[in-house]
N, C-alpha and C positions, 0 to 999 in steps of 0.2 A: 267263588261260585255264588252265586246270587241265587239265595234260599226264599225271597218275599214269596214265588209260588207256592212252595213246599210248607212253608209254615201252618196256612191254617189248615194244612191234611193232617199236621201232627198234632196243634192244638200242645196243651199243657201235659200230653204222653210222656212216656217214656224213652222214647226216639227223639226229643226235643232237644238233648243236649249235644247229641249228634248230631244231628241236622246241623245247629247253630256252630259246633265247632267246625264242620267242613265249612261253613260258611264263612268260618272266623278271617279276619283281616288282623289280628291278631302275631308277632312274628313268635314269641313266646310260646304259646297255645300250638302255631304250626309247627313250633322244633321241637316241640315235646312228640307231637306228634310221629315225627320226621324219627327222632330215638325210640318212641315205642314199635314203628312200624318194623326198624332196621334190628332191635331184638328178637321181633314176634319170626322173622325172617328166619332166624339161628346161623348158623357160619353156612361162606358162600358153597354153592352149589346146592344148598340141603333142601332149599325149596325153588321152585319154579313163579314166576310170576306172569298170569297172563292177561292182558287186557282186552278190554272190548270196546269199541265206541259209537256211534252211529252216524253214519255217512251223510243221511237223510234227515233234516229239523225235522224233530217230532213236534201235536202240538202241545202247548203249555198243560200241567198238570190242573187237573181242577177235581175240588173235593164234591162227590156225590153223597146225599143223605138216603140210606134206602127204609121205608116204614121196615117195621121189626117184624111185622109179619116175611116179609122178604129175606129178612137178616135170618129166620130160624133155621130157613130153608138150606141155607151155605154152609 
């Protein structure tokens, strides 16, 4: 997945290492991945898996800055 969008929304956050690992090109990092997802699951049937994706390009993410008068508001 190509995160260059996504990046400066998250800035040096908390969400950054996330972000970056979905991003990862990494095969390591993906199979770890790959094992934590397929435990968080538990044995088959016990959970459902369901996706979503969007049919329509959206447009690209972009980071808005709102004065903090605005932010109180939210």
């Amino acid at each position: 997945m190509d995160i260059s969008s996504l990046v400066p929304m998250v800035g040096d956050g908390p969400n950054r290492f996330l972000l970056e690992s979905i991003g990862s090109r990494n095969p390591q990092m993906l199979g770890q991945q790959y094992q934590d997802f397929q435990a968080a699951l538990g044995s088959q049937g016990e959970l459902e898996v369901i996706c979503f994706y969007e049919t329509v390009e959206s447009p690209t993410a972009i980071q808005v800055r709102l004065p903090m008068s605005v932010c109180d508001h939210l």
